[in-house]
N, C-alpha and C positions, 0 to 999 in steps of 0.2 A: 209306339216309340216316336220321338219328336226326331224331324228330320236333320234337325242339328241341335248342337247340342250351345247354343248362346246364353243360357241361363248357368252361373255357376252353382256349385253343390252347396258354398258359401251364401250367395245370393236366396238360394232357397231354404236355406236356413231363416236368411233375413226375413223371408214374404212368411215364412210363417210365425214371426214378431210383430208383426205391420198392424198398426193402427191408421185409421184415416181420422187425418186432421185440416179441416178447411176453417180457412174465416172469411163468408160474404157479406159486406158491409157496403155495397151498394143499395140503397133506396129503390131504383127500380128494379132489381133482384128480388129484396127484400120484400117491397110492398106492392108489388105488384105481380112477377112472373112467379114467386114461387107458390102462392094465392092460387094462379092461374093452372100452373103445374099440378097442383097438389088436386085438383077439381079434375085435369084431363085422365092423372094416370087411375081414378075411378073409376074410367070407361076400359081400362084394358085388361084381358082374358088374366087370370092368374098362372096362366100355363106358360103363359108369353115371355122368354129368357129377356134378361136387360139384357147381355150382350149383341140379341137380336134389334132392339129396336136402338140400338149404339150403330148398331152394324147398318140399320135402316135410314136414320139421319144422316148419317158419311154417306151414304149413295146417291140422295139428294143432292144434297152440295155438288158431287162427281156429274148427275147427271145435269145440272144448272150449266155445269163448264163445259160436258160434251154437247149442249143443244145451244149455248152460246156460243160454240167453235164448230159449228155446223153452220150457222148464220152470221158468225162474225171472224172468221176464222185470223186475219189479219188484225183486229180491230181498227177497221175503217170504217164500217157500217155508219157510224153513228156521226161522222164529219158530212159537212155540204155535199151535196152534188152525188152523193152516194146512194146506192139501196139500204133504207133504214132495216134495223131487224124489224118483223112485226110487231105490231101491240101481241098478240094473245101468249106474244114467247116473254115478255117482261109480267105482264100477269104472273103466267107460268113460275116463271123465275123467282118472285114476289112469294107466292104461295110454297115454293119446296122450300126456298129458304127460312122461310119460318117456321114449317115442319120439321125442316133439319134440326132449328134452332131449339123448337117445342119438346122433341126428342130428345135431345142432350140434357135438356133439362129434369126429364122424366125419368130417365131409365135408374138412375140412383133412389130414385121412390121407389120404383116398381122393385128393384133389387132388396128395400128394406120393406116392402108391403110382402113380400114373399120368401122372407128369410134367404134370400140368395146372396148376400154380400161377400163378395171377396176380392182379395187383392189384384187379382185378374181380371174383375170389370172395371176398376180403376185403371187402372194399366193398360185395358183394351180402350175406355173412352179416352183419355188422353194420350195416347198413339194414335188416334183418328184423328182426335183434335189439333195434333200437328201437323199433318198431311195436310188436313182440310184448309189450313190458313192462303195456303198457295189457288186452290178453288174460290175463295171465295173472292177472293185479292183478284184475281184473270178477268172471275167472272162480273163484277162491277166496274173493272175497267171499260167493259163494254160499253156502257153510259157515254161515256165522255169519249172513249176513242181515242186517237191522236191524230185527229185533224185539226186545221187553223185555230178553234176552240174546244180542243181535247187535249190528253197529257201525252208528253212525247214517250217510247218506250222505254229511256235511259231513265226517266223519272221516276214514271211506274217503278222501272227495277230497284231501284235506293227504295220507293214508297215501301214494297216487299218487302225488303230486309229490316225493313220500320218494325213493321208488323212481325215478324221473324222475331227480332231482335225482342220484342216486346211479350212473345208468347215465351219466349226462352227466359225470361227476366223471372216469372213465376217460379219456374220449377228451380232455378238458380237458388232465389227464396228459402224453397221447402230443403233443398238439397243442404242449404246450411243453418236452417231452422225448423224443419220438422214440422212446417205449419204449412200448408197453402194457403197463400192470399192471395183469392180472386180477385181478377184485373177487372174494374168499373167500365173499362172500354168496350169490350167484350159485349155486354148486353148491350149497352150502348148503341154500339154500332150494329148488331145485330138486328133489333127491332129499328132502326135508320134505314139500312141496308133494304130491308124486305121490305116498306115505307116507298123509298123510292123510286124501286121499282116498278111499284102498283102504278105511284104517280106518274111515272116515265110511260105506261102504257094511256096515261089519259091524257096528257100535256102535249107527248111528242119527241124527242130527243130536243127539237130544236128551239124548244123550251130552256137547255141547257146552255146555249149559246149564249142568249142576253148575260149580262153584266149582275152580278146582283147588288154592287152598290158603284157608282163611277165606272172604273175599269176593272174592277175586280170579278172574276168570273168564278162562275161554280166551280168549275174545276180547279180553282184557287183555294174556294173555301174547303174543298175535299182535301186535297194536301194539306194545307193549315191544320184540320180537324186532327187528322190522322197524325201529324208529325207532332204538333203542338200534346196531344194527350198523351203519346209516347213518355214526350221529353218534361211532361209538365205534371204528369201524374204517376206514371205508372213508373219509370223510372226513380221519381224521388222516393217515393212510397216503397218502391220494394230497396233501396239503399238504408232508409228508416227501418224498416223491418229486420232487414239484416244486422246495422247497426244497433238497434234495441238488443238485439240478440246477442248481440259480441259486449254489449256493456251489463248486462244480466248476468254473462258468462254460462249461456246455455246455446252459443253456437257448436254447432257440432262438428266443425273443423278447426283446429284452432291455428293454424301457419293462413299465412294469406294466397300463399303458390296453391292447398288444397281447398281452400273458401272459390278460387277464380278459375279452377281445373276445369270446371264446365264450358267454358266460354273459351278454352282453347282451340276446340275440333270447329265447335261454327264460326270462328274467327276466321280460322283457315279455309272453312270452305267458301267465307265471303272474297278474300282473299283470290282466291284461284277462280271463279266466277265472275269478279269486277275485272282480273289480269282478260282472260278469253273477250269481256265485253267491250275492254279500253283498247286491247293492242289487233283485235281482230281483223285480218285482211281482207275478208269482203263483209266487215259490219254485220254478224250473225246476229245480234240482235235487230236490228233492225231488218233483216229477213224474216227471222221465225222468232217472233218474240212470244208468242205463245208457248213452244217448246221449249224454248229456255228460260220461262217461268216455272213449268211444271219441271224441269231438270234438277232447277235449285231449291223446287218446295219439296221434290221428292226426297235429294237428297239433304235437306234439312230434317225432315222429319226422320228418319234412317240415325242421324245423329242426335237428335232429341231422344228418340226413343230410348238409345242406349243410355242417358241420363237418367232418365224417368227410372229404367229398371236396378242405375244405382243409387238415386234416389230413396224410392220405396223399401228398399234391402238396404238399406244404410252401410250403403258399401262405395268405396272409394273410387269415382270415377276415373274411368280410362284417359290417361291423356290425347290419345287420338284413335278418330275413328280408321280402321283397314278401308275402308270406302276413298280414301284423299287420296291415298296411293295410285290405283288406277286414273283418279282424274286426274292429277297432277299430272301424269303420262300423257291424256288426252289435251287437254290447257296447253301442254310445250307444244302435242305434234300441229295444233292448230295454229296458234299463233307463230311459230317460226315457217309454217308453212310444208312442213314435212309430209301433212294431209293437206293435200289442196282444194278437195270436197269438203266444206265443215257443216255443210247442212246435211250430208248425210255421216261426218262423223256424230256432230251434234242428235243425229237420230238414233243412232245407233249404242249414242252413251245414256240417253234419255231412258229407251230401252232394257238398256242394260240395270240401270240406276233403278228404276220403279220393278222388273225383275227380282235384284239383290233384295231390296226392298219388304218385297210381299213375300219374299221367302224365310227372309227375317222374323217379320211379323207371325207367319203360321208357324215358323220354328218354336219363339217363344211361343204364341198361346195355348200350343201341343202339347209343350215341354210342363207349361203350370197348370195345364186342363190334368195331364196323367198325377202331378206333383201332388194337385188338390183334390183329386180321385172326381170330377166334377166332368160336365161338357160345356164347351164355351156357348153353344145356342140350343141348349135344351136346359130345362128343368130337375129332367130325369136325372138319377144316379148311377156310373157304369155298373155292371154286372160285376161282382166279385169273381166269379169263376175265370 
């Protein structure tokens, strides 16, 4: 029995109509990683669950930001005058990150190399892949730091919600088109990401300092990258998509209040996150900005997921998540002052949030493992007895 019951009777009606529909039309997608993809998952056991090696790339990523927040835990490391992290931890860093990345690419082969396809390794890899954007986002900040030539932590935080805002734009997409279109930033940045890092362990951090053209500094060109691809690709392209779809007259929402319903709950959670980081009494960001990145990616992904699963079930998203309720609570008692500790109420809702969270997560995948008579990391088929 699943420990709660978050999947409707309705919903699991829907997962068992689900077709998966993706369009990747990036070039390096195309002509290169899935070439590369299609040659690695050759090497892997035919026993081996895709949701295992879904579950293996998320952990990478997890472990890049706890061996990052071991050595960098402030991110200050990387400004003058400080203790750099080592070379052998950006190697490190370098190599999980493109395992993580190699993973995510593979497990959907491995799932059709061994007849294992179902709507719940979809659903498992893009539930990780929500989570993860908050890891990978902490752990590259590492780079540049927020020293005299790094990004401050206020910036960082909007850069987040970039990327947030950007991983949400897909499934928004599919939610009112039935299609996934992969985001070209994605690989992109991906293979950049793991890139850099290698280089960062041969050059130095303080490599990063110089200027790369006049005054303009790398950590310019990272913003630019990042915010420019958002607002210059990904966003027009999934507006086009959706618009194609409403002029076809195969959007599958047809009021505009249930086309934009998704974007309600992380609106408000951006909302109640920027209030705690603008009116805060002793600047909690700029204490633990590491925690309250992982705060807001955790509870992002907590809200994503619940899209995804009315997404995939073609069922009408919740207008808000039960999650905003408690923070809403937490946001007043800190910024009016009522809690005068907010690093450790901040710890404590962190806590709380990644808890909710992975309780979520095991609820569903229990509830569609028993649904689909299936195990979420084995092969095997349960016992009928």
């Amino acid at each position: 029995m699943a420990l709660y019951e978050y999947v409707t009777q309705e919903q699991l009606a829907g997962f068992d109509k689900y077709k998966y529909s993706a369009v990747d039309s990036n070039p390096l997608s195309v002509y290169i990683m899935h070439p590369f993809w299609n040659f690695v998952v050759k090497f892997l056991p035919t026993w081996l669950a895709p949701n295992l090696i879904t579950f293996t790339g998320f952990m990478f990523l997890v472990l890049n930001f706890v061996m990052l927040a071991f050595y960098d835990f402030d991110f200050d490391a990387s400004a003058a005058g400080h203790v750099h992290v080592p070379s052998w931890v950006w190697v490190a860093a370098g190599i999980f990150n493109f395992l993580a990345y190699t993973l995510d690419g593979v497990d959907g082969k491995q799932a059709r190399r061994t007849n294992s396809s179902t709507p719940l390794g979809e659903l498992f890899d893009h539930g990780l892949d929500s989570w993860a954007c908050v890891f990978f986002v902490a752990t590259v900040y590492s780079i540049f730091g927020r020293g005299e030539s790094g990004v401050g932590v206020a910036t960082l935080y909007y850069i987040l919600w970039v990327v947030l805002f950007s991983f949400i734009l897909s499934h928004w997409e599919k939610y009112n088109t039935g299609i996934l279109f992969l985001p070209w930033g994605y690989d992109i940045s991906q293979v950049t990401i793991s890139l850099v890092y290698l280089v960062t362990a041969v050059v130095g951090v303080e490599t990063w300092y110089q200027p790369v053209l006049w005054s303009f500094l790398y950590r310019d060109l990272f913003t630019f990258m990042i915010v420019a691809c958002s607002f210059t690709v990904t966003l027009p392209m999934s507006l086009y998509n959706v618009l194609k779809a409403y002029r076809s007259n195969t959007l599958k929402h047809s009021s505009l209040y249930e086309a934009f319903l998704p974007f309600l709950s992380p609106f408000i959670l951006f909302v109640l996150s920027t209030i705690w980081v603008v009116y805060s009494p002793s600047n909690i960001l700029e204490l633990q900005p590491r925690i309250y990145y992982l705060m807001v990616g955790t509870a992002f992904a907590n809200v994503t997921c619940k899209l995804i699963v009315c997404q995939m079930s073609n069922t009408r998203c919740q207008a808000l998540s039960w999650l905003l309720l408690p923070m809403t609570v937490v946001v007043l008692s800190a910024v009016t002052g009522v809690v005068a500790n907010e690093t450790l109420l901040l710890y404590l809702w962190t806590a709380a949030v990644i808890l909710a969270h992975i309780h979520y997560g095991v609820s569903v995948v229990q509830q569609l493992s028993d649904h689909f008579s299936i195990f979420a990391f084995s092969l095997k088929k349960p016992s009928s007895d």
